[in-house]
DRENMIDO-83486 format. One record per residue (C-alpha): residue number from 1; residue in one letter; x, y, z. Coordinates in steps of 0.1 Angstrom, whole numbers, plus 5000, padded with zeros to 4 digits. Example, Ala and Ser with C-alpha at 12.3 -4.5 7.8 and 13.67 -1.06 7.14 Angstrom:
BEGIN
rec seq 1&type A&c1 5123&c2 4955&c3 5078;
rec seq 2&type S&c1 5137&c2 4989&c3 5071;
END
This chain:
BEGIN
rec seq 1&type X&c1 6835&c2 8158&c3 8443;
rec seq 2&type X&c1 6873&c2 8163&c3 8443;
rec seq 3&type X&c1 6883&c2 8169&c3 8405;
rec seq 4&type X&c1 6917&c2 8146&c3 8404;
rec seq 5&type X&c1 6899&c2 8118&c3 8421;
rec seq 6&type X&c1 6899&c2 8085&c3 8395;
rec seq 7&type X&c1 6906&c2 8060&c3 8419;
rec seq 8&type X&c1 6913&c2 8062&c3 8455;
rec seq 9&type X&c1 6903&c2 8102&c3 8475;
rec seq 10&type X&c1 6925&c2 8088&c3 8507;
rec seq 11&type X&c1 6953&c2 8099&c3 8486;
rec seq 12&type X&c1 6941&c2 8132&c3 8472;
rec seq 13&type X&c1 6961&c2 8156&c3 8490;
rec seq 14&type X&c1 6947&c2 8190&c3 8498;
rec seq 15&type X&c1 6988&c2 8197&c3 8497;
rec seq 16&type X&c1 7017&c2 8195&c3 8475;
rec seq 17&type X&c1 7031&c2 8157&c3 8479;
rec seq 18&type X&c1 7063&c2 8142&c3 8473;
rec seq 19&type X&c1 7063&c2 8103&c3 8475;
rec seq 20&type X&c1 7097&c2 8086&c3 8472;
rec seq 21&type X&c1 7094&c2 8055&c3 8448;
rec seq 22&type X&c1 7121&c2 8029&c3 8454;
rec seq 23&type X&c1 7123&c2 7997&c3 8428;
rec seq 24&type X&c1 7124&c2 7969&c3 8448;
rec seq 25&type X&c1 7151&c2 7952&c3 8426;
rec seq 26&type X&c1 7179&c2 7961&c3 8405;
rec seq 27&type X&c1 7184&c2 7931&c3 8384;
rec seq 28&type X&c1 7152&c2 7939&c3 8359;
rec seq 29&type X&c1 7132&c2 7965&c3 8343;
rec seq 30&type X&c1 7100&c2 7954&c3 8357;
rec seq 31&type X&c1 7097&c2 7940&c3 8387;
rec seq 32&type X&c1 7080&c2 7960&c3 8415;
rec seq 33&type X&c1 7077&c2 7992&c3 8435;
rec seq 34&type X&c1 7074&c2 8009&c3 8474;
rec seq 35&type X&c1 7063&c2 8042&c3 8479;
rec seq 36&type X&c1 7070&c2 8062&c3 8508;
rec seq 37&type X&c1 7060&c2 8094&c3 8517;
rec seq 38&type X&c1 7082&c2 8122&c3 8536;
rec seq 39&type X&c1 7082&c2 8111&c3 8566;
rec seq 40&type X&c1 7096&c2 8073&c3 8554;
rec seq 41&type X&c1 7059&c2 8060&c3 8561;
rec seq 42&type X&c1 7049&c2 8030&c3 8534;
rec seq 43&type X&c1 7020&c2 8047&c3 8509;
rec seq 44&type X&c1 7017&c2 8021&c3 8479;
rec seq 45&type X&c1 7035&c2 7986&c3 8471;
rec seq 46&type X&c1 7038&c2 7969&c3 8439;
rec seq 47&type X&c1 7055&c2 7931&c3 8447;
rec seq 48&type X&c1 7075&c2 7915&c3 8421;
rec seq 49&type X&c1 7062&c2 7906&c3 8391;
rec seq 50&type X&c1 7093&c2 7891&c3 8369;
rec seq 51&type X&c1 7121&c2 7897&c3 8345;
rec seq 52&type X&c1 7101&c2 7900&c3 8313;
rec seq 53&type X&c1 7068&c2 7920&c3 8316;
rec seq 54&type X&c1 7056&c2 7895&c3 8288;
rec seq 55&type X&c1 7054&c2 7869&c3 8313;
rec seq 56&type X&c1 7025&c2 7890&c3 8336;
rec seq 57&type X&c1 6997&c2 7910&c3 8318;
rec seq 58&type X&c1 6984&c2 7925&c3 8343;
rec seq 59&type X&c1 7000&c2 7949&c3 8374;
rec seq 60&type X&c1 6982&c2 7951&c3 8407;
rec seq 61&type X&c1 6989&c2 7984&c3 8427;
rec seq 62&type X&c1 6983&c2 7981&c3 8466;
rec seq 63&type X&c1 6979&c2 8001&c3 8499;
rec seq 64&type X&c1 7006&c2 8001&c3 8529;
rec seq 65&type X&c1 6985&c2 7967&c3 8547;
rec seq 66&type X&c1 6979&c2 7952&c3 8513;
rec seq 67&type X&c1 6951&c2 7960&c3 8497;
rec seq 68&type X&c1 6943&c2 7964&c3 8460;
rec seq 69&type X&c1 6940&c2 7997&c3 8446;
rec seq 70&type X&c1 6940&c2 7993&c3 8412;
rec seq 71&type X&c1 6950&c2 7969&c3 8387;
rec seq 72&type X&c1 6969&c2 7979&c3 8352;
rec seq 73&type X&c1 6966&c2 7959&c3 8320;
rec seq 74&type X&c1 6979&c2 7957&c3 8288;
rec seq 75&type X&c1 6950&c2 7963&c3 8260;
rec seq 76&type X&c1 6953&c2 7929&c3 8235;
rec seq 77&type X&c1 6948&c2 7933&c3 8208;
rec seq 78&type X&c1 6961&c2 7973&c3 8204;
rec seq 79&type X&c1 6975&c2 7985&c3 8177;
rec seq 80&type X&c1 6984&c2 8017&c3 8197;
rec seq 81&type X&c1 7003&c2 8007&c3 8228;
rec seq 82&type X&c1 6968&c2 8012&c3 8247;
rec seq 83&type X&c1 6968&c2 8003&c3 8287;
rec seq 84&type X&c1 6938&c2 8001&c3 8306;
rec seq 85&type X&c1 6933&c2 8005&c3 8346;
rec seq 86&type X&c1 6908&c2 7990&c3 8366;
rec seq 87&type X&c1 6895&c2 7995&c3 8402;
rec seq 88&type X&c1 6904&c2 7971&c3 8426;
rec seq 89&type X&c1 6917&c2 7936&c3 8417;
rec seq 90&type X&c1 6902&c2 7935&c3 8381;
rec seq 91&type X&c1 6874&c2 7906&c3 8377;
rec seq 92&type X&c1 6864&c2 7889&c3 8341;
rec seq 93&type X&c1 6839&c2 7914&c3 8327;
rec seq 94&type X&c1 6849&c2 7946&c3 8347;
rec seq 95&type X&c1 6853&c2 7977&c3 8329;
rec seq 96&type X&c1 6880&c2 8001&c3 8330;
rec seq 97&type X&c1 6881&c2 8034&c3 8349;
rec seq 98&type X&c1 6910&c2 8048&c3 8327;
rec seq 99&type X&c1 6929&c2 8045&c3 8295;
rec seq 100&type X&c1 6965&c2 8053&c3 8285;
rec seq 101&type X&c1 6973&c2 8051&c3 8251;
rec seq 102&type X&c1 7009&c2 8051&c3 8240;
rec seq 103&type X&c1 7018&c2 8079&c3 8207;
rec seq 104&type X&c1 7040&c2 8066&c3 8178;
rec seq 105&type X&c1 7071&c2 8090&c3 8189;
rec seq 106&type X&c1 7094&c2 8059&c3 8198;
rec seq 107&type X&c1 7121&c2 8066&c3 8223;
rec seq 108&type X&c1 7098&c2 8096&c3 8241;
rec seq 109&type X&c1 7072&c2 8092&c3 8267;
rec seq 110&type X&c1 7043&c2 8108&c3 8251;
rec seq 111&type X&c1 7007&c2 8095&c3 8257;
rec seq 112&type X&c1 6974&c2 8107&c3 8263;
rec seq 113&type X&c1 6953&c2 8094&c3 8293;
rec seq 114&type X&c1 6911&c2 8091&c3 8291;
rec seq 115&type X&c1 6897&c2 8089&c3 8326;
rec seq 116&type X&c1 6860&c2 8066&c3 8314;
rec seq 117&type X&c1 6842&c2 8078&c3 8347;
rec seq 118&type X&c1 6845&c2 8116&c3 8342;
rec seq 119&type X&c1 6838&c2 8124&c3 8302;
rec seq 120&type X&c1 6864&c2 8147&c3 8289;
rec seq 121&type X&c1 6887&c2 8145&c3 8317;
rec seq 122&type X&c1 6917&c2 8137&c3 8296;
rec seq 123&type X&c1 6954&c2 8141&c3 8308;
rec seq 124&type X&c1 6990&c2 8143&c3 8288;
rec seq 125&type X&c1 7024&c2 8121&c3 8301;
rec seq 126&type X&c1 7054&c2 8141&c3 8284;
rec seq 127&type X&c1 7087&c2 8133&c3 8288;
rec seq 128&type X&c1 7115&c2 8103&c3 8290;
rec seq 129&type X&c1 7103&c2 8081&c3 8314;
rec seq 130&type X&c1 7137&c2 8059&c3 8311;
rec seq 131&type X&c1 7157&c2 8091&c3 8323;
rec seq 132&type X&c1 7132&c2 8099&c3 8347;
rec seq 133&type X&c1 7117&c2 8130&c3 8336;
rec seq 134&type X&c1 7083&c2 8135&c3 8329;
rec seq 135&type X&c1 7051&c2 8155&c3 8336;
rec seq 136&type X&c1 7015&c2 8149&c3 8335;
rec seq 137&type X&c1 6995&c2 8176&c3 8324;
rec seq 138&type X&c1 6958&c2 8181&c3 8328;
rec seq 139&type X&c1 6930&c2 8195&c3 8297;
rec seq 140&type X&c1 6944&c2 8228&c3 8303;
rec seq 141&type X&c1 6980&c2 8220&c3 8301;
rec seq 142&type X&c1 6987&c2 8225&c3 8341;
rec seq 143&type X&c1 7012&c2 8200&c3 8355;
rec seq 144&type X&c1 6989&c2 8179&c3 8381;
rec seq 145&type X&c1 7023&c2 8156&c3 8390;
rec seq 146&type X&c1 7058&c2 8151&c3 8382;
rec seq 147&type X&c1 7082&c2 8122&c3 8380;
rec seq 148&type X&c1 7116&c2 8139&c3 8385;
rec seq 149&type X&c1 7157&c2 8119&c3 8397;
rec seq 150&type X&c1 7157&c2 8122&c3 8431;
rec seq 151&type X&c1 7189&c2 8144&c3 8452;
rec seq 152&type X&c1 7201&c2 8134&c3 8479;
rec seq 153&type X&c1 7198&c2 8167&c3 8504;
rec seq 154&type X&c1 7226&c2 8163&c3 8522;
rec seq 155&type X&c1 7253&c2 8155&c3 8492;
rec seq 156&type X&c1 7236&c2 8170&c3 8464;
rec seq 157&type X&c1 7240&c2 8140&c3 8446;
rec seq 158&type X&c1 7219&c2 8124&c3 8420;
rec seq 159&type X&c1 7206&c2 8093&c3 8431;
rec seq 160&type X&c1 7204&c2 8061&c3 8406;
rec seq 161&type X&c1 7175&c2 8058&c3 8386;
rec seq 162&type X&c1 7163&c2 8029&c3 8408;
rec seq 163&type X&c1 7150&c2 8058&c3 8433;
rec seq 164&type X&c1 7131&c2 8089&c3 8420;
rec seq 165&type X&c1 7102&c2 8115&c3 8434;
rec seq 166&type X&c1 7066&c2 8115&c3 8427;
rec seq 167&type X&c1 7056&c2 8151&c3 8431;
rec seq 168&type X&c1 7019&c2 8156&c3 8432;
rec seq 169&type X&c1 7001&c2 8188&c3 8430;
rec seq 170&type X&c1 6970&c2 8194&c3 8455;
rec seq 171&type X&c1 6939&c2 8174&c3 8443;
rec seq 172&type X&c1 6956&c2 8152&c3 8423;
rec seq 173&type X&c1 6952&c2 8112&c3 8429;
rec seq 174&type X&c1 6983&c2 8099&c3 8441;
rec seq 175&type X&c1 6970&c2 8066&c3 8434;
rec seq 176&type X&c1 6957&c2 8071&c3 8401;
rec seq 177&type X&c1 6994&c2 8089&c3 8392;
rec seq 178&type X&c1 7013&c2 8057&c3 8406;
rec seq 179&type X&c1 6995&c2 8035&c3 8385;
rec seq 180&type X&c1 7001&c2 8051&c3 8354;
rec seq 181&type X&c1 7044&c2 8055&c3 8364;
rec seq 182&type X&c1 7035&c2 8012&c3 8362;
rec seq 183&type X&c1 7023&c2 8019&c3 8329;
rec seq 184&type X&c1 7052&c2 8041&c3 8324;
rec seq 185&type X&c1 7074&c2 8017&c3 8339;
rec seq 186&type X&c1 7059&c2 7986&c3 8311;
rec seq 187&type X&c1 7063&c2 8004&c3 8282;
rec seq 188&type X&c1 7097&c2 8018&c3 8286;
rec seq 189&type X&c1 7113&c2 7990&c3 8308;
rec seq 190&type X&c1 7141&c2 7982&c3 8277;
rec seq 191&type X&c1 7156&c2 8016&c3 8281;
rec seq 192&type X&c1 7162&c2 8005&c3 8319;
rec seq 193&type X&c1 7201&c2 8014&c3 8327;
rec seq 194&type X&c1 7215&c2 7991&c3 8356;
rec seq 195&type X&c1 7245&c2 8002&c3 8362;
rec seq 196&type X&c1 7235&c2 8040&c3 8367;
rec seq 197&type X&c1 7263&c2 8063&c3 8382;
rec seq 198&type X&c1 7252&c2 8090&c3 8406;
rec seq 199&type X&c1 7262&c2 8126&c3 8393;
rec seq 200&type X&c1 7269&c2 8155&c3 8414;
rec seq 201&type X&c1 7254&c2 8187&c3 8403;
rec seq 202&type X&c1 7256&c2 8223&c3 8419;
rec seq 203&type X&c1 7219&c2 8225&c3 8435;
rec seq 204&type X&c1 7210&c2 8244&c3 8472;
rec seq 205&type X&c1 7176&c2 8226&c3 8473;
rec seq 206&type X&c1 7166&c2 8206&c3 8507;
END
C-alpha cells in the first residue's frame, strides 16, 4: 500500500512534483481552480463555485476529463472550523475519508488533518495560506508538500497570488494535497488581495 495514498494512487508520484495551480478568476476569493503539471498538461479542475463561499457548502475536486475526485465540506455544526472530505461526489449518508480541523490562532494557517481510513495517520498545515506560504507536515514532522508564490524563470519575478506551485514530495497524494489547498482556500478566502503587484527578487532558480 503506498503510505500518502488517502484518495486517488494515479496521482501518487514516485517523484518530486510541481503542479501549477491557476484561480480561474480574479474577481473573488472562492471561485475555482486548474492544475497543471510541468509540462502545461491539465491534472485537476475545480469549476466556479461563487463569490461568497456561504452560498456552496460543499467543493467538488475533479480529474483532467471530469471526473470527481473528492468532494470537501464544511462540518455544521463545528465549533472548531472542522472540514471534512469525502471520496467521489459525496452521497447522503457517506462518511468521510479525512478531517481538517481549523486551530484558534486567527490570521495563521495552522490546522491538523486526520486521515479516517488509516488510524493515526495525522498531518499538520503550517503557514499563511493568504500569502501563499505553507507546508504540510506528516506524524514525524517531514514536509510531504508545499504551497509556495510561484517565479517566473525567465524574469525572476513573483507572480500574483492568483498563480502559485504545489510541490509534492514522492508518495504523497497529489489529490488528497489539492483538496485540502480548497479547504485552505475556504477558510482564508477574506485575506484574498486582488490587486497583488509582482515583486522582483534576486533568485538564480529555473
Amino acid at each position: 500500500m503506498k503510505t500518502g495514498l488517502v484518495v486517488d494512487g494515479d496521482y501518487v508520484y514516485e517523484e518530486e512534483k510541481h503542479l501549477t495551480v491557476l484561480k480561474t478568476s480574479l474577481f473573488f476569493a472562492n471561485d475555482g481552480f486548474t492544475v497543471y503539471d510541468c509540462k502545461g498538461q491539465l491534472v485537476f479542475r475545480v469549476d466556479s463555485y461563487g463569490p461568497d463561499p456561504r452560498d456552496k457548502a460543499e467543493v467538488v475536486l475533479m480529474d483532467a476529463h471530469g471526473r470527481c475526485l473528492l468532494t470537501v465540506r464544511k462540518k455544521r455544526p463545528s465549533l472548531h472550523h472542522r472540514w471534512e472530505g469525502f471520496l467521489g461526489e459525496r452521497t447522503e449518508g457517506q462518511k468521510p475519508i479525512f478531517s481538517v480541523k481549523r486551530s484558534s490562532i486567527i490570521g495563521r494557517c495552522w490546522m491538523t488533518v486526520e486521515v479516517f481510513n488509516n488510524p493515526g495517520l495525522e498531518y499538520q498545515i503550517e503557514g499563511n495560506f493568504g500569502q501563499r506560504s505553507c507546508t504540510i507536515f506528516n506524524a514525524a514532522k517531514e514536509s510531504v508538500a508545499e504551497i509556495k508564490r510561484k517565479v517566473d524563470a525567465s524574469t525572476n519575478v513573483v507572480l500574483g497570488k492568483d498563480v502559485f506551485l504545489l510541490s509534492l514530495k514522492p508518495g504523497f497524494d497529489g489529490a488528497f494535497a489539492m483538496g485540502l489547498v480548497l479547504v485552505l482556500d475556504q477558510i482564508n478566502g477574506g485575506d484574498y488581495v486582488e490587486n497583488d503587484e509582482a515583486e522582483m527578487i534576486p533568485t538564480t532558480e529555473d
